[in-house]
C-alpha positions as CSV (number, residue, x, y, z in Angstrom):
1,X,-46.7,-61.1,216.3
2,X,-43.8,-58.5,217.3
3,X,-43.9,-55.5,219.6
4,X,-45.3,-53.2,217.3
5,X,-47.5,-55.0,215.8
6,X,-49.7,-56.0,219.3
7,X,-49.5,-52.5,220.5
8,X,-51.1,-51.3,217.4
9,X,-53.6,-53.9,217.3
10,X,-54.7,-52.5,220.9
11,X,-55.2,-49.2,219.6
12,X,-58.4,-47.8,219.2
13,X,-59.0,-45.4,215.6
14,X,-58.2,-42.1,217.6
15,X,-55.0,-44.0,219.0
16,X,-54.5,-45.2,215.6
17,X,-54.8,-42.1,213.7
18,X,-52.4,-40.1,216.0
19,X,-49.8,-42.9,215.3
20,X,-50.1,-42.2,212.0
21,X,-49.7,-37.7,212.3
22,X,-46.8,-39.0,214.6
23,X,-45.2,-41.1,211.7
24,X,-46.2,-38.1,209.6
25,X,-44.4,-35.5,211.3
26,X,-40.9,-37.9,212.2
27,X,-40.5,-38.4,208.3
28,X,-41.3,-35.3,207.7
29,X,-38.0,-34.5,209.9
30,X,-35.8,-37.3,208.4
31,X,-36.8,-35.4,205.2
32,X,-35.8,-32.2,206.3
33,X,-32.7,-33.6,207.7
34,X,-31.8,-35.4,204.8
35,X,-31.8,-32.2,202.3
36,X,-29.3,-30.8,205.0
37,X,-27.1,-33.6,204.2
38,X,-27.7,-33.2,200.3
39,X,-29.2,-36.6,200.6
40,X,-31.7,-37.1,197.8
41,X,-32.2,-41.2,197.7
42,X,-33.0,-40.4,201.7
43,X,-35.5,-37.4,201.0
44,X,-37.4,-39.4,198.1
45,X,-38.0,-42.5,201.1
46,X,-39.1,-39.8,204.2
47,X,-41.3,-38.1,201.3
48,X,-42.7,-40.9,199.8
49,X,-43.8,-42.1,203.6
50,X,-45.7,-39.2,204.2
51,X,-47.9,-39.5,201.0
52,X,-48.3,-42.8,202.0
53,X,-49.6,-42.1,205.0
54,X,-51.8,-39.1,203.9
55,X,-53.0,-41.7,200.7
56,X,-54.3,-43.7,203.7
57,X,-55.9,-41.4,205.7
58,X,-57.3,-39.9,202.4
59,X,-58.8,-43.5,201.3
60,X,-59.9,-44.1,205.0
61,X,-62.2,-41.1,204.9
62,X,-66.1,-41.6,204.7
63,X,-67.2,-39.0,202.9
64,X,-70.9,-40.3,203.3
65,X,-71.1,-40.1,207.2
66,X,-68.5,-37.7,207.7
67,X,-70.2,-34.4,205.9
68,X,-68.3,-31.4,206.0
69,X,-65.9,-32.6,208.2
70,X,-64.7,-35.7,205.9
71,X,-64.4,-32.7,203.3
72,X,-62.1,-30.7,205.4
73,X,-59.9,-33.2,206.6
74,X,-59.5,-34.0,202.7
75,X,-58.6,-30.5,201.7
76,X,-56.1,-30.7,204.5
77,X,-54.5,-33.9,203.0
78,X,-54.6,-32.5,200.0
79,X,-52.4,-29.3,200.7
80,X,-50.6,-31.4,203.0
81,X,-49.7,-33.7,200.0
82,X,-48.7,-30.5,198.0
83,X,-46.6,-29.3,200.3
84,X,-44.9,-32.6,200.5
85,X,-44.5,-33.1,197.0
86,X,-43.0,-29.2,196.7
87,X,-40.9,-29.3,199.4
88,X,-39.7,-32.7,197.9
89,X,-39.6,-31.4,194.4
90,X,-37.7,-27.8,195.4
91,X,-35.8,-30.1,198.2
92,X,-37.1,-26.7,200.2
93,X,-36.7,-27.5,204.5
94,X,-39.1,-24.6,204.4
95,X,-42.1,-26.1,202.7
96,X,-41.2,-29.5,204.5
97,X,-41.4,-27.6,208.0
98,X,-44.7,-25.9,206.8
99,X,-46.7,-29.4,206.8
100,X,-45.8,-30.2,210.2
């Protein structure tokens, strides 16, 4: 087991999920920064990072227990996923810098 790996297995679910809006947001910059340098192959891989991470949260979510706020936090992966996929899409910084 590496570095990583043990101090992620130490976190606790709160740790865990702010690891996760952390890996959110720094893709979201490399995606930013790589439609500044007209870099598309580099956009798709920061974009496609962040919808992976929001498909996990997403999938993570217990919509039985959690009531209204499960739903919420849903909606919010939602339009944060349509942002993504916009910003991606338009290869628009602006839209990219709105879901952070």
């Amino acid at each position: 087991m590496n570095y990583q790996q043990q101090a992620i297995a130490g976190m606790n679910p709160v740790e865990l999920i702010v690891a996760l809006y952390d890996g959110m947001v720094r893709f979201l910059h490399a995606a930013i920064a790589a439609i500044e340098r007209q870099d598309q192959h580099g956009r798709r891989i920061a974009v496609g990072r962040v919808l992976d991470i929001l498909m996990h949260l997403q999938s993570r979510l217990r919509m039985d227990i959690g009531g209204n706020s499960s739903k919420a936090l849903s909606e919010f992966y939602a339009s944060i996923f349509a942002l993504c996929l916009e910003g991606s899409r338009l290869e628009s910084a602006a839209r990219l810098k709105e879901a952070i």
